[in-house]
C-alpha positions in Angstrom: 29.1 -79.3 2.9 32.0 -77.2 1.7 30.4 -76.3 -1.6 27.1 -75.3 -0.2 28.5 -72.9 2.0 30.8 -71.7 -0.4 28.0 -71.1 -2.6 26.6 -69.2 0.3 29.1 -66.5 0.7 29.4 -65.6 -2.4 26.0 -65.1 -3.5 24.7 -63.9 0.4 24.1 -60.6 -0.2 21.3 -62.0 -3.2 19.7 -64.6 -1.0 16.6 -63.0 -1.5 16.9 -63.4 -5.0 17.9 -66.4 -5.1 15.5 -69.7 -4.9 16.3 -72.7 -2.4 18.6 -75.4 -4.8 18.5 -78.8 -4.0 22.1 -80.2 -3.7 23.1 -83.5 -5.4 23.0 -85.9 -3.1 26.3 -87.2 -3.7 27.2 -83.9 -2.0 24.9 -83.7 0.9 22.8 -85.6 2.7 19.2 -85.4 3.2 19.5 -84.0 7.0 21.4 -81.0 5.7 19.2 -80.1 3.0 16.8 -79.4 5.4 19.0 -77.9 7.5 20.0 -75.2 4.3 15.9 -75.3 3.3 15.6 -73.9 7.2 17.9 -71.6 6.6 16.2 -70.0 3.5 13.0 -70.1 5.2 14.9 -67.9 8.3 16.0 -65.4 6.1 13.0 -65.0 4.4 10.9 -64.5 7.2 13.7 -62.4 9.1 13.4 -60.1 6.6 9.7 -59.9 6.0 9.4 -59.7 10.2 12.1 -56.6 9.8 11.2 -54.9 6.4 14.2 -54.7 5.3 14.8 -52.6 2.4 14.8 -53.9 -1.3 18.0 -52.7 -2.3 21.1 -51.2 -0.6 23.4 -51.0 2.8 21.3 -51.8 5.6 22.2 -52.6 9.0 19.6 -55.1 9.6 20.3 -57.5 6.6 23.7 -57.6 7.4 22.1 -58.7 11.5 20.5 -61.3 9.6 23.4 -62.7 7.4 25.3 -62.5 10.6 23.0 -64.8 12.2 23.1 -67.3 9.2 26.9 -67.2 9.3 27.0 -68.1 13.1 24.9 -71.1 11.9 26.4 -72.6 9.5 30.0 -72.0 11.5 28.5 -74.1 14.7 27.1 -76.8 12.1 30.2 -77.0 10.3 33.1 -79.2 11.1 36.2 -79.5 9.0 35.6 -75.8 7.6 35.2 -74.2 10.8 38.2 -72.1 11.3 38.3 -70.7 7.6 35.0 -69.7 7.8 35.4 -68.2 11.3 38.3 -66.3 9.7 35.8 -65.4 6.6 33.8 -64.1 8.7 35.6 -62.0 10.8 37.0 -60.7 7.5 33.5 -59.6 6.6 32.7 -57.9 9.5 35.6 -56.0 9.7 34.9 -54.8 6.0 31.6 -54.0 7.5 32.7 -52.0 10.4 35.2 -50.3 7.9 32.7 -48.9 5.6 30.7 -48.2 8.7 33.6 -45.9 10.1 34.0 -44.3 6.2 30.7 -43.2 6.2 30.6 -41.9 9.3 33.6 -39.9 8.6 32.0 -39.0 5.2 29.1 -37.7 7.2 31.2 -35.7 10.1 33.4 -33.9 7.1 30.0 -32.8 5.0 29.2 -31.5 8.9 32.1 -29.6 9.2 32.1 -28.4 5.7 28.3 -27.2 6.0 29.4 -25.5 9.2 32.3 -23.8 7.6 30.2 -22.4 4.9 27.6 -21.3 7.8 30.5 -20.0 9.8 31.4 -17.8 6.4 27.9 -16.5 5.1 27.7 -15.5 9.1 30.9 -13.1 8.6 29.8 -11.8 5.6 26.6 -11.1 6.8 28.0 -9.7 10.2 30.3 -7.6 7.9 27.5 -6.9 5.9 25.9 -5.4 8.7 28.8 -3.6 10.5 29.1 -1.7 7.2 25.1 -0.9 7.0 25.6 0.5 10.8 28.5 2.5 10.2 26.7 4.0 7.3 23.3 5.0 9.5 26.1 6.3 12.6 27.6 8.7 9.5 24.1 10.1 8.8 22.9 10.0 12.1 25.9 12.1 12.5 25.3 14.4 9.5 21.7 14.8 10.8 22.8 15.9 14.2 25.2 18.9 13.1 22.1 19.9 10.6 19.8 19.8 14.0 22.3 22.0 15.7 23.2 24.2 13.1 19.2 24.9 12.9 18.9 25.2 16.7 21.9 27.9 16.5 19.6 29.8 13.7 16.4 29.5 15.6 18.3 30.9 18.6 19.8 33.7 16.6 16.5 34.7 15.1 14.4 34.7 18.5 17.5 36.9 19.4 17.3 39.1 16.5 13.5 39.2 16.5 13.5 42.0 19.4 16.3 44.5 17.9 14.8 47.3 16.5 16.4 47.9 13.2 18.9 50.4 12.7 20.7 52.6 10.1 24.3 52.4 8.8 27.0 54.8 9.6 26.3 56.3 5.9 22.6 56.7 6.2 23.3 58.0 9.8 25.1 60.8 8.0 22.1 61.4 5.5 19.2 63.8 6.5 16.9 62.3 4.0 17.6 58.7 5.2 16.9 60.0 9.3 13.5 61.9 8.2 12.3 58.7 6.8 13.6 56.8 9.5 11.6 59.1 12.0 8.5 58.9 9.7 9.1 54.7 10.0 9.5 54.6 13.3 6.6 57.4 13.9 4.2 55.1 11.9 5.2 52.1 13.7 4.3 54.0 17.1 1.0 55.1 15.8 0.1 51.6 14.8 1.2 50.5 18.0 -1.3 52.7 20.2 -3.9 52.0 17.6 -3.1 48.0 18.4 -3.2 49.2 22.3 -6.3 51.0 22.2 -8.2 48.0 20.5 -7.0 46.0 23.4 -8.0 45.2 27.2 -5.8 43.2 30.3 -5.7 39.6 30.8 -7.8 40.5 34.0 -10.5 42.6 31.7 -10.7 39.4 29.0 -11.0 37.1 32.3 -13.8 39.1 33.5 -15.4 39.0 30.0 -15.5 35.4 30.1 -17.2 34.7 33.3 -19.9 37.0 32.3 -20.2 35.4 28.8 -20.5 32.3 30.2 -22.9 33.4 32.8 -24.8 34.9 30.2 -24.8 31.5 28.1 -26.3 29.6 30.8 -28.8 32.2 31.6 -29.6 31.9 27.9 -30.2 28.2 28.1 -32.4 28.2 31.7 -34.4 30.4 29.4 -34.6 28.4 26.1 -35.5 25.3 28.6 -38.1 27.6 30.4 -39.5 28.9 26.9 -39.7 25.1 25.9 -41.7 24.4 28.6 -43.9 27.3 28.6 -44.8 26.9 24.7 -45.4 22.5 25.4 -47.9 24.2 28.0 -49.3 27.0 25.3 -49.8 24.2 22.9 -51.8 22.1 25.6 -53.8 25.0 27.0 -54.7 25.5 23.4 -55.8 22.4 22.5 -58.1 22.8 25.4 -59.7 26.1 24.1 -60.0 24.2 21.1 -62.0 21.5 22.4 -64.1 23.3 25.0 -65.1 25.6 21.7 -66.6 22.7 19.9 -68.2 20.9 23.0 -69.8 24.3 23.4 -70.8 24.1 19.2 -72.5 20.8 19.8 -74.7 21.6 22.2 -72.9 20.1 25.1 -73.7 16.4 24.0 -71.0 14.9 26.2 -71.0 15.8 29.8 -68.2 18.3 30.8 -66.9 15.8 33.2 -66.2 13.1 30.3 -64.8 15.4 28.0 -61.9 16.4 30.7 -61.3 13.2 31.8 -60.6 12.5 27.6 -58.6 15.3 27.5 -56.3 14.6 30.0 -55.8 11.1 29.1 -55.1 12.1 25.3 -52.7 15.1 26.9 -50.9 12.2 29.0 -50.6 9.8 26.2 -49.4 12.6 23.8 -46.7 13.3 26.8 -45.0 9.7 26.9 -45.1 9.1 23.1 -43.4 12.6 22.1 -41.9 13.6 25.5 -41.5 17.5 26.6 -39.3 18.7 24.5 -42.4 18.6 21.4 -41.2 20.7 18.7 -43.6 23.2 17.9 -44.4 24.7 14.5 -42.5 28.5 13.9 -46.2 30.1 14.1 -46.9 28.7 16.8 -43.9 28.9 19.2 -42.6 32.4 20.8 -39.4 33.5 19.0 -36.1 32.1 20.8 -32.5 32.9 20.3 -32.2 35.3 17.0 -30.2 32.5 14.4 -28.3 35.8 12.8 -28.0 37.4 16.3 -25.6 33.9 17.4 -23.8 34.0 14.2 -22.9 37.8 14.7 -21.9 36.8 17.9 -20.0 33.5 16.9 -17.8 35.8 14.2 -17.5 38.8 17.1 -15.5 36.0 19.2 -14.1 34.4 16.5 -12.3 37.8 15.4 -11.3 38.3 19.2 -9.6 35.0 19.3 -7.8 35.7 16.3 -6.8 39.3 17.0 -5.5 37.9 21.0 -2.8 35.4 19.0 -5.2 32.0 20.7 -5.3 30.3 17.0 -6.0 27.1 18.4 -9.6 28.5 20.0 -10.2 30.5 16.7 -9.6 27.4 14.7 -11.7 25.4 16.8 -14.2 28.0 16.4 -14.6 28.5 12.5 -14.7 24.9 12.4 -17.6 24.8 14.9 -19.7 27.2 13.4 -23.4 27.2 12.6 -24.4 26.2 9.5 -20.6 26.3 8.5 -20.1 30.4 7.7 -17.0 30.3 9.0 -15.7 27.4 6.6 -15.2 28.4 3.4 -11.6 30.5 1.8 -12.1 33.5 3.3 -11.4 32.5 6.4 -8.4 30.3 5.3 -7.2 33.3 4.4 -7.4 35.0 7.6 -5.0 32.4 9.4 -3.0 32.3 6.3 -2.3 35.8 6.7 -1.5 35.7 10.5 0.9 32.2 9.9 4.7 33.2 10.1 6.3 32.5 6.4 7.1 28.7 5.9 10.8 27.9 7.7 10.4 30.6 10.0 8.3 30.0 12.6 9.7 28.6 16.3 10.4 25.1 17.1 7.8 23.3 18.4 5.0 25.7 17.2 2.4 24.8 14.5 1.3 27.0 12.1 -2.3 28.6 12.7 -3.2 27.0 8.7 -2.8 23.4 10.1 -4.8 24.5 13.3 -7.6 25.1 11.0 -7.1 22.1 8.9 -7.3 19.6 11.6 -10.1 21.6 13.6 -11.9 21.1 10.4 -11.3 17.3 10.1 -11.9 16.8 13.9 -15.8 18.8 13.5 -16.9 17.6 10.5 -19.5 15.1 10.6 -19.2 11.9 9.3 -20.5 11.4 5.9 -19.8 15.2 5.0 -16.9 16.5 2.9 -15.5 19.4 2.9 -16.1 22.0 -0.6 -14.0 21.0 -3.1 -12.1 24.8 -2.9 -11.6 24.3 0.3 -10.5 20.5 -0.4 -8.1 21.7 -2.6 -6.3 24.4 -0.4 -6.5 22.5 2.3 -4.3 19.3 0.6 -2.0 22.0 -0.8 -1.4 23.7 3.0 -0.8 20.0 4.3 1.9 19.3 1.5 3.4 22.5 2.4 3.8 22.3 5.8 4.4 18.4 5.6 1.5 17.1 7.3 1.4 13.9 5.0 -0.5 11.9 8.3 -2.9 14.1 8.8 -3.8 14.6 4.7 -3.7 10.5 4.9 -6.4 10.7 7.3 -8.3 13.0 5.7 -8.4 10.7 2.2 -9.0 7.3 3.7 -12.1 8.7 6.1 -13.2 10.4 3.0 -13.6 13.9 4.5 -12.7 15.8 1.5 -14.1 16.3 -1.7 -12.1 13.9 -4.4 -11.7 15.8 -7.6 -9.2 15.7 -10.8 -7.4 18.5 -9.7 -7.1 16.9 -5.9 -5.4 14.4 -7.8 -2.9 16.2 -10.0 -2.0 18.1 -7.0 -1.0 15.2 -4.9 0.9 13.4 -7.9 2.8 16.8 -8.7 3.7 16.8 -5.2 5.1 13.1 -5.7 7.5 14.2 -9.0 8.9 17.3 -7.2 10.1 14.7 -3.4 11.1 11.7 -4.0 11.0 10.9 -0.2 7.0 11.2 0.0 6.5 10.1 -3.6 5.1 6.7 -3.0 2.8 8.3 0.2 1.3 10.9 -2.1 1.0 8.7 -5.5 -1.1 5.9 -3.4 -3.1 8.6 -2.0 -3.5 10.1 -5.9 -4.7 7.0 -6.4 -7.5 6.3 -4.2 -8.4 10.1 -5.6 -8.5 9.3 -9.3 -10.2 5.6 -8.4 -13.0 7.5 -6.0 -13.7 10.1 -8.9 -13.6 7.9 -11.7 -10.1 8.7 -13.7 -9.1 5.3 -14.0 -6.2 5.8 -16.3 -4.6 8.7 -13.8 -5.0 5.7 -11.0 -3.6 3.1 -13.5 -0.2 5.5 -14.2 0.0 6.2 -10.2 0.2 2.7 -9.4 3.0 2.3 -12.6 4.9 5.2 -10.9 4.7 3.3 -7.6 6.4 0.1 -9.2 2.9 -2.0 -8.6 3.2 -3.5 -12.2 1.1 -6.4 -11.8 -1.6 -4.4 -9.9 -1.8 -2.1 -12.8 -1.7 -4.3 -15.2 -4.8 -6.2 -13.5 -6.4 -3.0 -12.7 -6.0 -1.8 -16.6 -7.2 -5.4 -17.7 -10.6 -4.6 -16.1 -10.8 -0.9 -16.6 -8.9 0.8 -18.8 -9.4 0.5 -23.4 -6.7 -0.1 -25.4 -6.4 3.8 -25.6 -5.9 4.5 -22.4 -3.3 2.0 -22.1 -1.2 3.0 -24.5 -1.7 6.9 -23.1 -0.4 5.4 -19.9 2.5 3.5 -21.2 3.6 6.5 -23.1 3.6 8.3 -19.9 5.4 5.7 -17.8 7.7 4.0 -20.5 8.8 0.3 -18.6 10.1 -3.2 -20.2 8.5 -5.2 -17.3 5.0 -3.4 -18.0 5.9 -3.7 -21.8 5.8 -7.4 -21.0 3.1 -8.0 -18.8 0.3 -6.0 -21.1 1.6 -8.3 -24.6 2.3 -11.4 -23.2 -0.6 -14.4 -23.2 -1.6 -15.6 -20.2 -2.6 -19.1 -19.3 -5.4 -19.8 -17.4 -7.2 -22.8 -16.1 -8.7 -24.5 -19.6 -7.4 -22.2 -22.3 -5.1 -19.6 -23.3 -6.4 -16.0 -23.2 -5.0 -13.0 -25.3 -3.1 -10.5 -24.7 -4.3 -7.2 -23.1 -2.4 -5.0 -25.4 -1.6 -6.1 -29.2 2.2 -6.5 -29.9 1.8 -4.2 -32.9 -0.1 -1.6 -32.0 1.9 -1.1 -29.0 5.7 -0.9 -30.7 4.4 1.0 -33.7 3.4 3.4 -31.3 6.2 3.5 -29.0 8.8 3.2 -31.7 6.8 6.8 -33.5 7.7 8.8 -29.8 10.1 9.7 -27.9 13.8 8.3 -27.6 13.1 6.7 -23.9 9.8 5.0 -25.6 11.9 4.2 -28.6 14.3 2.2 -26.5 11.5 0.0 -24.5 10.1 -1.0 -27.9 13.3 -2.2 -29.5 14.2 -4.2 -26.1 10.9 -5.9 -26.5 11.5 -7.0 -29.9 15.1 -8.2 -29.2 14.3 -10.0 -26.2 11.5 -11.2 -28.8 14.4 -12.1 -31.1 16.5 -13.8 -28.5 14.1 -16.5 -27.9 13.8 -17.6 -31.1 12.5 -17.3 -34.3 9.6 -19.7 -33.5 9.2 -17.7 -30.8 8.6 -14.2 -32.9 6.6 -16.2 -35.2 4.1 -17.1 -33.0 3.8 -13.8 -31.4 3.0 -12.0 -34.6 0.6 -15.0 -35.6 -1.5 -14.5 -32.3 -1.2 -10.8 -32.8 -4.6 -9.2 -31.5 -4.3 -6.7 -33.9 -2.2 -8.2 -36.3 -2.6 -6.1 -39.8 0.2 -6.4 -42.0 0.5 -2.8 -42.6 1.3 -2.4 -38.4 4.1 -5.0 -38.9 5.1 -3.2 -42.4 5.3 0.3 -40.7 7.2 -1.7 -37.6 10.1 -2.6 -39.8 10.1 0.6 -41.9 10.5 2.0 -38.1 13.5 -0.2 -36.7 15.1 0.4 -40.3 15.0 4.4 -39.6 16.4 4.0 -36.4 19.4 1.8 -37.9 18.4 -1.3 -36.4 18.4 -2.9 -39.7 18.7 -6.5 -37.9 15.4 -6.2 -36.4 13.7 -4.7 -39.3 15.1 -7.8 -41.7 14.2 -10.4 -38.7 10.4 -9.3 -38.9 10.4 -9.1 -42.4 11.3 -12.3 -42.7 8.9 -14.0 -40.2 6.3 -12.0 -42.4 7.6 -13.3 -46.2 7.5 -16.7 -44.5 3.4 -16.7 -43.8 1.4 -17.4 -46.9 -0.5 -15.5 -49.0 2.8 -12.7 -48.6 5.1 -11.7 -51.4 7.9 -8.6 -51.9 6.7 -6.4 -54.3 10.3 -4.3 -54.5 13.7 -5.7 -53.6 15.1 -3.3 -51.6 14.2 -3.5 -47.7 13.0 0.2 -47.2 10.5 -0.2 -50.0 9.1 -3.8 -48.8 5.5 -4.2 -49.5 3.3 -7.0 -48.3 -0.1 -7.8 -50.1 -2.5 -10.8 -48.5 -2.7 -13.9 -50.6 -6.2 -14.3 -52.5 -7.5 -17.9 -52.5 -9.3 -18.9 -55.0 
């Protein structure tokens, strides 16, 4: 039995492999071939019953061969001890790799953990730096606060001196006299201002009998409303009675009341009271130029008594808008304090009118496009970049060109609101159909792959290159030359390779420099590379790629030049004409 079990240890970890052997019978006896047949049959079905993995460590196949061992150590006799002691052998060579993985495992643990622990302090330091850096402008903001506090305070202090004269022009008789004549004009001007004015208690008593006098005015309207719905009826009556009378009474007076009433109650549920009547048949009511007299009257008083807010409120309001329009922009424009000067807290009587004007127009109406434009230009002024955002996006003011150029203008000259006012440029040029304005907005924004979408769809192959000349950038460069995969097929490019450096590489320096790192980066992939891009040239003309290296040549990038003109020589049907390289000519091949 020795050899069998020898067998057996050597070969266990393949027992799966390995195919029940019979063993010469000189060797064993029939009782313990079946007793090593069982055995097989054990570990087969142990490991079926356990899915034990194909290959590799595994805790339960070693279970199993632990099992078998135990076996064939109770069956065995003379053996026993040395394979007790083999065994114990292998399970401690078990345990042992147990314990080294475990400690394998523990150290990548504490190694992951240690690079956690560091990326933690860096980012923690990280951090502590960022903060330090807001605390130092948070800082520098707060003395710029208080420094402008100090000046406000000064000039609210200095805004009730009555200026004087030096100790020289104190001294001159000329420079008194025209100090008296000053200070004599500013007296007049001031009774003048005191003349044209009443008390608090006067202006309070005005009110109450303007309002008094309003709602007197609409008892009467109401009353005159009624009275003409009654005029109307009465003379339908006339009417009706007149023809009865024509047609010799054919209907008997009672009748014809009773059908008039019914036809005067029917008319009253289907159109209500408040029928509007014709104008020649109605009495006059309010006088229309009499209420806007008297709407200006109250607007000028508003505006005279300092209450912008009111007067803004007012213009805005008024009927059929007479009070909107520049004229009146100017009005508040000339009362508004100049632009850094007026008090904390106070806004100025220009962006009282621009946001009574947003709040009372009606939806679906935009304002002139005059008005439009001062209107965005006061906003940008004063910094009202929320309110101006509400006006684009609820479409209350008329989108124009110049609406857009403004805003964009705006952008180039602060760099803090630039991305604010470009978006709004945007949805101006897109609303009033500029689409290559909206395509260079969204470039100045950084949105490359929106514009290069939008410009896929919108723009020709004109107006792309005017926008790429305006907003020279590699990653756009890119994007607009490169093929694009799609689902089945390959499409082209949107721009042509060509056209686009052979006009880039004719302009500026900056658009000069965009082209040639194109064409290097070009170069850098590979020849194969550069081949196939002037191959699957949209516009591929061999006159574009000629005037291309005669380009890169004049701008001493002879490498390029030579690198093109190769890939070029190399297609057929192409030949050098002269040898030098400024002078290279290219003719197509003619088949015959």
């Amino acid at each position: 039995m020795s050899e069998p079990q020898k067998s057996k240890y050597n070969k266990s970890p393949r027992l799966r492999e390995d195919t029940p052997r019979a063993t010469p019978d000189i060797l064993v006896c029939e009782r313990e071939e079946r007793f090593f047949k069982s055995l097989y049959e054990f570990i087969e079905h142990e490991k079926q019953f356990l899915q034990c993995p194909a290959e590799g460590a595994d805790e339960l196949r070693y279970s199993i061969y632990r099992s078998v061992f135990n076996k064939v150590i109770c069956r065995a006799t003379a053996y026993k001890r040395l394979l007790s002691t083999i065994k114990t052998e292998y399970d401690d060579v078990v345990v042992e790799l147990k314990r080294r993985e475990d400690d394998v495992r523990a150290t990548q643990r504490i190694l992951t953990t240690s690079a956690s622990q560091s990326r933690s302090l860096y980012t923690c330091r990280r951090r502590r730096q960022q903060l330090k850096d807001r605390i130092c402008e948070l800082q520098t903001e707060t003395s710029r606060l208080k420094d402008e506090m100090k000046r406000q305070k000064s000039w609210t202090e200095q805004r009730h001196w009555i200026p004087g004269l030096t100790v020289a022009e104190s001294q001159d008789p000329e420079a008194l006299d025209r100090q008296l004549r000053r200070l004599q004009a500013q007296r007049t001007a001031l009774l003048d201002t005191r003349s044209c004015c009443v008390s608090l208690d006067v202006k309070d008593q005005l009110d109450t009998e303007l309002r008094t006098h309003e709602l007197r005015r609409d008892e009467l309207s109401t009353e005159n409303k009624r009275l003409s719905i009654l005029w109307r009826r009465l003379r339908s009556v006339c009417g009706r009675l007149s023809h009865w009378e024509d047609d010799e009474q054919q209907v008997p007076l009672e009748d014809l009341l009773s059908s008039m009433l019914e036809d005067m109650r029917l008319s009253g549920e289907t159109n209500g009271d408040d029928v509007e009547l014709f104008e020649d048949e109605e009495p006059s009511g309010v006088n229309e130029s009499e209420l806007v007299n008297d709407h200006v009257i109250r607007f000028m008083d508003l505006l005279s008594s300092a209450q912008y807010e009111d007067a803004a409120l007012l213009a805005a309001r008024s009927p059929q808008g007479v009070l909107r329009n520049l004229d009146v922009m100017e009005l508040f424009k000339g009362v508004s304090p100049p632009l850094g000067s007026a008090p904390p807290g106070s806004a100025s009587p220009l962006l009282l009118f621009f946001q009574a004007l947003l709040v009372t127009v009606p939806p679906g109406v935009q304002l002139s496009p005059p008005l439009s434009s001062q209107c965005v230009l006061m906003a940008l002024r004063h910094g009202a970049l929320r309110l101006l955002t509400h006006a684009v996006t609820q479409n209350k003011l008329s989108f124009s060109e110049q609406l857009g150029d403004v805003l964009t203008e705006h952008a180039q000259q602060n760099m803090g609101v630039a991305d604010q006012c470009l978006a709004l440029a945007s949805v101006v040029y897109e609303a009033c159909g500029r689409s290559r304005k909206s395509a260079l907005s969204m470039c100045r924004r950084g949105l490359i792959h929106s514009a290069a979408e939008f410009m896929e769809h919108n723009l020709t192959t004109d107006d792309i290159i005017w926008v790429l000349c305006r907003s020279p950038s590699l990653s756009l460069l890119q994007l607009l030359t490169e093929r694009r995969s799609s689902d089945r097929c390959r499409r082209a490019a949107i721009l042509s390779v060509g056209v686009a450096c052979s006009t880039l590489l004719a302009a500026d320096p900056p658009h000069q420099e965009v082209a040639l790192q194109l064409l290097d980066g070009l170069v850098q992939r590979g020849r194969e590379v550069l081949e196939d891009v002037v191959l699957e040239d949209s516009g591929f003309s061999v006159d574009t790629w000629t005037d291309i290296t005669s380009l890169c040549s004049a701008l001493r990038r002879d490498d390029l030049s030579r690198t093109v003109l190769a890939v070029l020589l190399d297609q057929s049907g192409t030949r050098v004409l002269t040898p030098d390289l400024d002078g290279a000519r290219l003719m197509e091949h003619v088949f015959l």
